[in-house]
N, C-alpha and C positions, 0 to 999 in steps of 0.2 A: 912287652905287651902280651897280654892271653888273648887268644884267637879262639873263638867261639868252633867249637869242630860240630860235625852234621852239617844236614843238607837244611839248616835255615836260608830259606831264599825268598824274597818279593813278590818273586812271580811262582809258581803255585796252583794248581787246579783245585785243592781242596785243604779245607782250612784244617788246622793242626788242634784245635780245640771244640768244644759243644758247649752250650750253653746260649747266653746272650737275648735268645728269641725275645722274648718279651719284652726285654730293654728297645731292642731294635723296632720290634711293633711301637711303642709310647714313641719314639726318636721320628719314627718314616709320616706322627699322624701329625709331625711339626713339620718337618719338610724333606723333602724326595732324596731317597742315600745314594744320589748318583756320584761318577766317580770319572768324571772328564779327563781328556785326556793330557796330556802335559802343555799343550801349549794354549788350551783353553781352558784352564785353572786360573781363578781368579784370585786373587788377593782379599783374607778373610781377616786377618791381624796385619797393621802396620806401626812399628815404632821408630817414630821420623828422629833424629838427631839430639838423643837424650844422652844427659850430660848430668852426674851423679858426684860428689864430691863428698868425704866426710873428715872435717878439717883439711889439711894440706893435701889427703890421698884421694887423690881421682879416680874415685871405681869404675867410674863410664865415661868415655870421652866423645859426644856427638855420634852415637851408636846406632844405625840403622839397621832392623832388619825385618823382613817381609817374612808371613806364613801363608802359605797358599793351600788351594781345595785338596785333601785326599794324601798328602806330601807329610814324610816325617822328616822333619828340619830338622838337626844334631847341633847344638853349640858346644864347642870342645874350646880347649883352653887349657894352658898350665894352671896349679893352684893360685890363686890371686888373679884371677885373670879378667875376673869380674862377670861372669856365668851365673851364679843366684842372685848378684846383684839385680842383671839385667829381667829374672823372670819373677826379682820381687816388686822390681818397677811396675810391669807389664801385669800383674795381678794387685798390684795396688796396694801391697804391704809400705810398699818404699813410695816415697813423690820425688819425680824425677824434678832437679833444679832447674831443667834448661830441656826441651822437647816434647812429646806429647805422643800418645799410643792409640791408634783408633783399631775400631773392631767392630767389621763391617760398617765402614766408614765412618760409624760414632762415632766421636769423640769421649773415651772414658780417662782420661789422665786425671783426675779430678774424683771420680767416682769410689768411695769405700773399697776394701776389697768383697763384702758379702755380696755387694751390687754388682761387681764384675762377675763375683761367680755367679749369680742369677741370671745373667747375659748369658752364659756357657763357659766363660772361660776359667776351666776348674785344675786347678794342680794338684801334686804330690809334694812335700817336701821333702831335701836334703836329710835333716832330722825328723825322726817321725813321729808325726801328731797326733797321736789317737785318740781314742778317750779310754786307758788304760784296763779300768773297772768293768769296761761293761764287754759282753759278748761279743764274739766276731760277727756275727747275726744284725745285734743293736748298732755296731758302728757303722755296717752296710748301710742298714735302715736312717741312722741318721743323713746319712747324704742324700737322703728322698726327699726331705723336710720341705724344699721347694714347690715339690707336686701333691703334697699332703692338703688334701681339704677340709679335712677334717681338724678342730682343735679339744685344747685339753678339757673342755667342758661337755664337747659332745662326745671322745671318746669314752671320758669318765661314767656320762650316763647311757654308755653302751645303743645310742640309735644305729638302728639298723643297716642306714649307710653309710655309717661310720667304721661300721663290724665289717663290711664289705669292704670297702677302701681300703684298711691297714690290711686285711686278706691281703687285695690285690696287690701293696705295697711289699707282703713280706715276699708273696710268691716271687716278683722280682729280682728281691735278697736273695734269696735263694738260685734263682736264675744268678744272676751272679758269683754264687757262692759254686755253683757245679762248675763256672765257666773257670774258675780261677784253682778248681781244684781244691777248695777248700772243706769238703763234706764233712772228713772228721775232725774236723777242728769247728764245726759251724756256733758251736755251745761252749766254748771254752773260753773265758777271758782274758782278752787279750794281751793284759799287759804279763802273762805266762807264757804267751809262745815264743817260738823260736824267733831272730830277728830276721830270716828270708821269709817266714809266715807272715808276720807282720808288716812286711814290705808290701805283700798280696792284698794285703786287705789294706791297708791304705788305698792300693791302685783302685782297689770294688767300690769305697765311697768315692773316691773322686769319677769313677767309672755312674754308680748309682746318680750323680746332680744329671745325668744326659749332659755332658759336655758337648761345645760346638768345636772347641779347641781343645787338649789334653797339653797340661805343662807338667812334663817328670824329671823333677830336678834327683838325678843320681839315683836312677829304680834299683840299678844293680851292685850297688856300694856295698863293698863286706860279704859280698856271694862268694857261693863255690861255682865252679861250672858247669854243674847239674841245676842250681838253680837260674843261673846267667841265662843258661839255653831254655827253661820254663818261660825267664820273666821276656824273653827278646819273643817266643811264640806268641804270650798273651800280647802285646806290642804291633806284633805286626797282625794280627785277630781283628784287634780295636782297630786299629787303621782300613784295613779289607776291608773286614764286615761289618762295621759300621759307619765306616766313610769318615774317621771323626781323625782331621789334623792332629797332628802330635809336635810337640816339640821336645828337645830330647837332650839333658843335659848324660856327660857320661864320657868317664876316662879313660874306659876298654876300647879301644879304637878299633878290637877286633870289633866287637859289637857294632861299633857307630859304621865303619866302611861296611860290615853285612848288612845292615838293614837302612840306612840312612838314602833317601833320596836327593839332598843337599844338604851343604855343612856351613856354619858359620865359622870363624876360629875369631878368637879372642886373645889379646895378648895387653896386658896392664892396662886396662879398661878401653882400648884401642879395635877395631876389627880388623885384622890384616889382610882376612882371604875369606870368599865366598864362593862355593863350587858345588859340583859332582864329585864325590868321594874320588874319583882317579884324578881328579885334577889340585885335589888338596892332598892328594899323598904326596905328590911329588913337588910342592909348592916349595923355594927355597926359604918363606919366612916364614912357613909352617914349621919347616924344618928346625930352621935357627930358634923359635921359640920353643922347642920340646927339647933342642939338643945343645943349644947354643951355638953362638957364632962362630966358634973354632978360631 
């Protein structure tokens, strides 16, 4: 396992990135970015007892697990272990056969996924879904879609506070675009860059919807360690400075024991352990699932 080296740590006087401001302004005039403290955090996603099946193979078996306020949750798991199964349930790609997922006590098991992410609850995927063609700039900007007032008739005939909006709209792209380190690349499209680039800017549109919740299934898949240690800053950024839950799939377990404030583990659609990273290192069926029963 790669061990993320520096001093990435939780706790921190001052944040490792710039950027953000304005995303954080639009975020704080919906509700207060406080950040309680751990035993008055409350429960903001819950998926009670989901039970996933496709034909004979059981990808989830009665799976529970809670996201709470300000908290980066880790689901870790061998391969097959059912880890994107469980955050395409929970985003509403997959309908769970047996359970249900509320968020902030809604009820959305039932709900589209474009509806859930309207809600806040915005991911990244495993594979990455861009829109290839257009600029790094344009794929930011499309993750705003939801706060855009303006439409294609009135941008078309250019009213004047239409010209204003999409301003204010890009400037926030942009605001995004400095946060993630992306300047020289902000014109270039996408489906040319590098694949740690294009990881980044996935994160900026899922970043751009104002998530209430962040699902990143596998941010640092295919990295080097110069970019591991970028993507784990911007991570724990979003978490700080914007208060905004993360969930967090990811097989570096150096990564997930540095930044994770509890862990799920997964094992053949089953949870076998739920902790504080010190208490799932040394868990004996954590063990046996990474390394086998011996």
């Amino acid at each position: 396992m790669t061990e993320i080296t520096g001093d990435i740590t939780k706790k921190r006087e001052q944040r490792y990135s710039y950027g953000l401001m304005l995303l954080r302004e639009c975020i704080e005039k919906k509700r207060p970015l406080t950040n309680p403290n751990v035993k008055e955090r409350k429960v903001l996603l819950r998926a009670e007892n989901i039970s996933i099946a496709f034909g004979k193979l059981q990808a989830l078996n009665n799976v529970m697990v809670e996201v709470k306020e300000g908290e980066i949750l880790a689901i870790i798991g061998p391969n097959g272990a059912g880890k994107t199964c469980l955050l395409n349930v929970i985003s509403g790609f997959y309908r769970a056969q047996q359970g249900d997922v509320y968020m902030e006590e809604k009820k959305i098991t039932h709900l589209s996924s474009h509806k859930i992410a309207e809600l806040g609850l915005c991911r990244t995927f495993q594979n990455i879904a861009l829109y290839t063609g257009l600029s790094v700039t344009d794929n930011i900007i499309a993750g705003r879609h939801p706060h855009i007032g303006y439409n294609f008739v009135t941008g078309m005939i250019y009213f004047p506070w239409a010209n204003k909006e999409e301003a204010f709209q890009r400037a926030i792209a942009e605001d995004i675009i400095d946060f993630l380190e992306l300047e020289h690349v902000r014109g270039s499209v996408v489906g040319m860059l590098a694949y740690g680039l294009r990881k980044r800017v996935e994160l900026g549109r899922a970043l751009a919807l104002e998530p209430r919740i962040l699902l990143l299934d596998e941010p640092m898949a295919g990295m080097n360690l110069d970019e591991k240690e970028d993507m784990a800053r911007f991570i724990i950024d979003i978490n700080e400075f914007l208060k905004i839950p993360i969930v967090l799939i990811e097989h570096d377990m150096g990564v997930v024991m540095d930044i994770a404030d509890r862990i799920v583990v997964l094992d053949f659609g089953n949870k076998i352990a739920e902790g504080v990273p010190e208490e799932i290192k040394g868990n004996p069926k954590v063990i046996a699932a990474y390394l086998g029963a011996g």
